[in-house]
N, C-alpha and C positions, 0 to 999 in steps of 0.2 A: 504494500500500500504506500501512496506518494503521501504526502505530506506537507502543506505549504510553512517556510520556515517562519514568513512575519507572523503567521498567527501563532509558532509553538513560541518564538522568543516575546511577542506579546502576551503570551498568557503566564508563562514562565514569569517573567520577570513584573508581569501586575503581580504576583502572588507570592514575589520575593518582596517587593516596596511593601505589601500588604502585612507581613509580616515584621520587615523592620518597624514598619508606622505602632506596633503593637510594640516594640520596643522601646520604641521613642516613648510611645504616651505611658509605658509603663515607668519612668525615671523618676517621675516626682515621689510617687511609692517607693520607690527604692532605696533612694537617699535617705527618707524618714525611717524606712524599718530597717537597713544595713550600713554599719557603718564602715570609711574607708579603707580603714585597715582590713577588712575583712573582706571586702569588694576587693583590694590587690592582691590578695591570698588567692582569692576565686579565680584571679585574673590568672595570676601565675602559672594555677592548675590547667587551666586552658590553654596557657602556653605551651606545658610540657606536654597536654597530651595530643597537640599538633604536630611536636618533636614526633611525637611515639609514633604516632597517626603513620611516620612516613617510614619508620623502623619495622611500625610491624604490620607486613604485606610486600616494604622492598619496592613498594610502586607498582607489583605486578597487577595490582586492582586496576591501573590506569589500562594497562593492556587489553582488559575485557570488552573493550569495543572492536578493537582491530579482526580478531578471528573470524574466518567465515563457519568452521564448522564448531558447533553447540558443542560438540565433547571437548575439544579443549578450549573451549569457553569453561564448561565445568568443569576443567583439569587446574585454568588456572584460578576460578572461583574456589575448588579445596585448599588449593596452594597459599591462596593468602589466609584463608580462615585456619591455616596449621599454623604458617606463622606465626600469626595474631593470638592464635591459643597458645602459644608457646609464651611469649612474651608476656602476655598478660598473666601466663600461672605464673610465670619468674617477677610479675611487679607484685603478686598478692602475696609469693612466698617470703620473697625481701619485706612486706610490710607486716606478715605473720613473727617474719623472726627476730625484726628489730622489737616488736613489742613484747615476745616473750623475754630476747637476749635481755632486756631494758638497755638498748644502747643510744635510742635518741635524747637527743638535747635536749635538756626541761623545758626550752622555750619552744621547743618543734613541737612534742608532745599532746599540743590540745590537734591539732589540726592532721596528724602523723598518719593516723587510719585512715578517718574520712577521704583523707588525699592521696593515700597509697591503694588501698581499697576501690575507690573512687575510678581510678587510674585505669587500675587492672580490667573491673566489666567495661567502662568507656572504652578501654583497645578493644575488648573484643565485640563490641557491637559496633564500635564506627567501620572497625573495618567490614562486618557482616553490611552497614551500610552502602560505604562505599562500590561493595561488590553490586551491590542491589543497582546501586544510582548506576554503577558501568551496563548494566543489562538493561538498565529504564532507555540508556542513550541509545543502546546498540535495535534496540525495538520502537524507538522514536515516540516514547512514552512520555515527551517534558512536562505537558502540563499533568501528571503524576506526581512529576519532580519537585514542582510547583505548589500542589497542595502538600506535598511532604516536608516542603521547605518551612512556609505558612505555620501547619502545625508544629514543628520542632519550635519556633518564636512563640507561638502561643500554650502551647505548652510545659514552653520551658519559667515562661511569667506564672503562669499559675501554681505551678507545681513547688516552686520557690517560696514563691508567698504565702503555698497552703505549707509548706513543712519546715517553715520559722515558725510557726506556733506549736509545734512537738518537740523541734528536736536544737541543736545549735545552729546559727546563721550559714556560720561555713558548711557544716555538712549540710543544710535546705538547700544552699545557692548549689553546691556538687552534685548533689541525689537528684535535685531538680533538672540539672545539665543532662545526666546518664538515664531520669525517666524519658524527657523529650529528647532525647537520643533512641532510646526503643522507640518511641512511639512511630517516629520519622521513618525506623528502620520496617516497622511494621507496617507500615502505610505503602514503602516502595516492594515490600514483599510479594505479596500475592502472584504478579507477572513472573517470578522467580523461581516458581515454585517447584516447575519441572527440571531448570535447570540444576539445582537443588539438591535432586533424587540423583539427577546422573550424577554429579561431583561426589557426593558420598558412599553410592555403586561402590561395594567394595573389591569388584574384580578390576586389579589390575589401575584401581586408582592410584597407588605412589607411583608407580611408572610412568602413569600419564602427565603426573606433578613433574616430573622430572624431565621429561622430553618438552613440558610447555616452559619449566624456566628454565632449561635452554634453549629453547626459541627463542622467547623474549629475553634474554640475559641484559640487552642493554639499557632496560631500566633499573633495576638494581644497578648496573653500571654506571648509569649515568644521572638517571633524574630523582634519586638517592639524594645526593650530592646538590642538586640542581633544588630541589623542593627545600634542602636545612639551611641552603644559603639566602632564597630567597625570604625565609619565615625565621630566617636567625638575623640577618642584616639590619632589619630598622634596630631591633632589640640592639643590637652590640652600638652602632652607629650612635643612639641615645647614649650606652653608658661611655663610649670615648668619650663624647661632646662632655656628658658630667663629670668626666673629671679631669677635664680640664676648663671647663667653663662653670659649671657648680648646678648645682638640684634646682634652680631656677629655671636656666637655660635648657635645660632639661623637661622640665613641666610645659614653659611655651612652648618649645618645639614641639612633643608630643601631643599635643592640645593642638598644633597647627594642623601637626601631617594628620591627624586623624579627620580632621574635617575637609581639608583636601583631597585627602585620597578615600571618601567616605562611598563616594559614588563607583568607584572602581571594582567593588563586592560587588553590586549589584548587577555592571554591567555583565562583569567576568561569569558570577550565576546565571543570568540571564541568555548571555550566548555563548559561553565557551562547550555545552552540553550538544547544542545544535552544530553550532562550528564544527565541536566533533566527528557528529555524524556523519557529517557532510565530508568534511577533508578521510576520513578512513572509506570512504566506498569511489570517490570523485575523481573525476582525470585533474590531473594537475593546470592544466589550462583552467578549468572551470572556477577552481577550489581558490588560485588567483585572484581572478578576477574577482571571484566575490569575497576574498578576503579585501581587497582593493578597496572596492567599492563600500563594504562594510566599514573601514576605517577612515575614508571620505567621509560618509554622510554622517557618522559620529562627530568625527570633530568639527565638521559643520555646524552640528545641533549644539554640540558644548560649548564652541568657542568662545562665543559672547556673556555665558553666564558665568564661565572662567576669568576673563579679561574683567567682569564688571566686580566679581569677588576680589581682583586682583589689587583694581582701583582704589576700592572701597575698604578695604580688610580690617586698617587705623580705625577705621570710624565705627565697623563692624560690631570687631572684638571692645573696642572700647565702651559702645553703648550697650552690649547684650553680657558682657563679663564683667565681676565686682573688677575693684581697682588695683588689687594685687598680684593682677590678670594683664594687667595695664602694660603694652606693651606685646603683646603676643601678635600685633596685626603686622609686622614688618615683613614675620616667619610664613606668616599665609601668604605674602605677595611673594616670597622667596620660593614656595613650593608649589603655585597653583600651575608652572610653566608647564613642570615635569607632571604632575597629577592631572595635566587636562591629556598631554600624547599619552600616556599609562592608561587613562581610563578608554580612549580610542583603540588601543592595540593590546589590554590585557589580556584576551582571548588568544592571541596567536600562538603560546604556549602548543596546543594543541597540534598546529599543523608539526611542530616537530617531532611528535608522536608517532603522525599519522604517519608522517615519510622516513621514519627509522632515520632523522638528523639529532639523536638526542646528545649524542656528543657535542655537536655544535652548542646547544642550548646550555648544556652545563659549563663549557667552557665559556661562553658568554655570562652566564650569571656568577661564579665562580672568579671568574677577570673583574668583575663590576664590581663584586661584596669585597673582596683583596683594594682594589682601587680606591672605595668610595670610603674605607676604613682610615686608609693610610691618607687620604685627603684632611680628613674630620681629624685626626689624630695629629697630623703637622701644624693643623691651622689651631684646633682649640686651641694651644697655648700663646698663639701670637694676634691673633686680632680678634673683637668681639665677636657672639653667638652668633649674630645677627652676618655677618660678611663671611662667616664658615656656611652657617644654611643658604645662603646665596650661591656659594662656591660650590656646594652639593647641589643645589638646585640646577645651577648649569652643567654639572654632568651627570647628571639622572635624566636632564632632559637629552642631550649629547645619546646615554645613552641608548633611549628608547628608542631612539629614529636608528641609531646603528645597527639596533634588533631588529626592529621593522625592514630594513634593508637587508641585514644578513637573513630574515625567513624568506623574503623572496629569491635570493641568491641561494639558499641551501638546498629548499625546498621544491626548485627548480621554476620558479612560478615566473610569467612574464615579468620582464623590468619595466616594461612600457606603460603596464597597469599600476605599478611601483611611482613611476617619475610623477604618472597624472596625480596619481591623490595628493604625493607633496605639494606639488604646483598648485593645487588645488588649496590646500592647506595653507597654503604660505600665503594667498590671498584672501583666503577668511581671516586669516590675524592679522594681517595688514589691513583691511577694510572693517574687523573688529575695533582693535587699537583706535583708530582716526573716530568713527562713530564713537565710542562710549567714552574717549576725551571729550568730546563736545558735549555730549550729555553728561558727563559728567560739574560739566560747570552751572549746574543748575542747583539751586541753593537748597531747594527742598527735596528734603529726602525723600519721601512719597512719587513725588514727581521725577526724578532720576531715576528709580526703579521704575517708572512707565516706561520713562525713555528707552532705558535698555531692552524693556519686552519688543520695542519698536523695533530697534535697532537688531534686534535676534531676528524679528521677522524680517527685515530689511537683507541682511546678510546668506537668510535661507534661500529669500524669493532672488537674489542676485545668479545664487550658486546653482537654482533651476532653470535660472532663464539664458546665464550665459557660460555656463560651465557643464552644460549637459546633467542636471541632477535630477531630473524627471527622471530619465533614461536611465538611470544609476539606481533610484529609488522604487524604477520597476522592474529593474533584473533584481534587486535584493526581493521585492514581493512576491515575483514570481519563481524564485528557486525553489526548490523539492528536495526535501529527504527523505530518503528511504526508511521506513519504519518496518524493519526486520531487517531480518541478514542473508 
């Protein structure tokens, strides 16, 4: 069955926004019934089990789209879930025997279980997840994906807020993570089901584990490596900058990139599941162009909401943040350059998947985390926060278009479609910039946010009328993917 893609990345991603908006409105609750400290514990937890996330399964869950035939689909489906069982019985037996040994730290002690415990079911069910979500792609299940997305946000708010009134904060906010973890996981089940049976078939299942991870080997070889750099990077890049610029510089910064690069989830949810689809069955002409095309009409659409948060960010942060915040708008004009091409091209990940370039990919992210370390590291100690995030900010932007350029080059995809979107690009920010200068010399705030909505529409209707964007916006409408394999 075909399947047209604007409606699965339209419904997909209504029902990821639908889902953030239930986290948004859920904050004012949160702050009054959990306090900070206890929200960065939770945080942490989350972090580590994105580390684990990629430890256990090796990436081979990413490969579940590529195969045409279902048994080693189901060969590499057992394969991650033995992993994942493995790891996760070694995070509960480490968190069994530190508490009999009594060898944690009196201060680790209240949080030790919940978050060792905690640890252990979250590996083993996100990976049973993510196996599920590879098979929702591979059968072109997104809006699936979509309502599984949904409820994991709405469930994870409730489930939190119902088991602070039993049990401790920390373990509510974790229990509540690993319940809207099943549920999500449940929800993308059902289609999985048969695959399921064969993968645990016990004739001749470990042999088949073994001839599928060596087929795929080079994700564990490569996007291993590629995924702890890209999800360890901001993390470490924060703790250079603090300490050599101090826990300040550190809070705005943090505070900037997250609202910068806030849209970037969404979009990356929203298309990289289809993107997928599309680039593992597609000729490489096709898979091009409409990568092309795809990251044209994005930063068309972003361009001028980027440029006008850019303008604006001093006046932003300073009327919607208390005053001790004061100063955080510099860091948002520093990063919104790189977060508007990032949010345009996060999805291309994918096509290096799909064309077995994963070496390229990790060598590229790998080159950038090494780089963008030793930038932040030379500069915190000789000029202010503010002209290091500037400095990172031109080569993050540097290097998203160098990505963008090497997946077309890797992945063998026209240059010609390549050159047009820059071109293309480079005169929405140049026809961006001049418009929302002007409008921005308008005194009142109300009335500046008109303007720019103007001037968004001004820059759209330029880019349809003399840059072929009809014509771009109906080959993205009208592409197809395969739902099955």
């Amino acid at each position: 069955m075909m399947s047209s893609v604007a409606s699965r990345v339209a419904g997909l991603g209504a029902l990821t926004v639908a889902g953030q908006l239930v986290i948004i409105g859920s904050l004012p609750t949160y702050s009054k019934v959990f306090e900070p400290g206890t929200y960065g514990e939770y945080l942490i937890f989350v972090g580590a089990f994105t580390v684990i996330s990629v430890l256990a399964g090796l990436r081979y869950d990413s490969a579940l789209v590529l195969p045409r035939s279902e048994t080693l689909v189901a060969a590499l489906f057992g394969l991650v879930m033995l992993i994942a069982g493995t790891v996760a019985a070694a995070i509960a037996a480490a968190t069994l025997g530190a508490s009999l040994l009594q060898v944690t730290p009196p201060q680790w002690e209240p949080m030790a279980r919940p978050f060792g415990y905690g640890l252990a079911v979250a590996t083993a069910v996100g990976a049973l997840q993510r196996c599920l979500t590879g098979y929702c792609i591979r059968s072109g299940r997104f809006l699936l994906m979509g309502w599984a997305q949904f409820l994991f946000c709405l469930v994870t708010v409730i489930a939190q807020l119902s088991l602070v009134t039993v049990v401790r904060p920390l373990s509510a906010l974790i229990w509540g993570h690993v319940c809207a973890l099943g549920v999500q996981t449940l929800c993308l089940a059902r289609p999985a089901m048969r695959m399921a049976a064969i993968a645990w078939a016990p004739a001749q299942a470990l042999r088949a584990m073994k001839l599928a991870a060596q087929k795929y080997r080079r994700f564990p070889i490569y996007m291993v490596g590629y995924a702890l750099a890209s999800s360890a990077r901001d993390r470490l890049i924060q703790m250079v900058l603090g300490l050599g610029a101090g826990a300040a510089a550190v809070g705005r910064f943090g505070l900037a990139y997250r609202v910068a690069y806030a849209p970037n989830s969404l979009l990356y949810t929203a298309i990289s599941p289809v993107f997928y689809g599309i680039a593992s069955r597609g000729h490489k002409v096709a898979v091009g162009r409409f990568a092309a095309g795809l990251v044209e009409a994005t930063f068309v659409v972003l361009v001028v909401p980027y440029v006008a948060l850019a303008v604006d960010a001093p006046l932003l942060t300073d009327a919607v943040l208390s005053d001790k915040w004061r100063g955080t708008g510099p860091y948002l004009q520093a990063l919104a350059g790189p977060a508007l091409l990032l949010a345009a091209t996060c999805w291309l990940d994918r096509a290096f998947d799909s064309f077995r370039r994963q070496k390229v990919a990790f060598s590229l992210e790998g080159s950038f985390t090494v780089a963008a370390l030793v930038l932040v590291a030379g500069l915190a100690k000789l000029v202010d926060p503010v002209a290091v995030t500037w400095a990172y900010g031109i080569m993050a932007f540097s290097y998203y278009w160098i990505y963008f350029l090497v997946t077309f080059v890797a992945c063998g995809f026209e240059l010609a479609a390549f050159r047009r979107a820059c071109v293309t690009g480079l005169a929405a920010m140049i026809s961006a910039l001049a418009l929302v200068f002007l409008a921005h010399q308008l005194a009142e705030l109300v009335w500046r946010l008109s303007a720019y909505t103007l001037v968004m529409a001004a820059v759209i209707a330029l880019w349809t009328s003399l840059r072929g964007g009809q014509d771009t916006l109906r080959m993205l409408a009208q592409a197809r993917t395969h739902a099955g394999s």
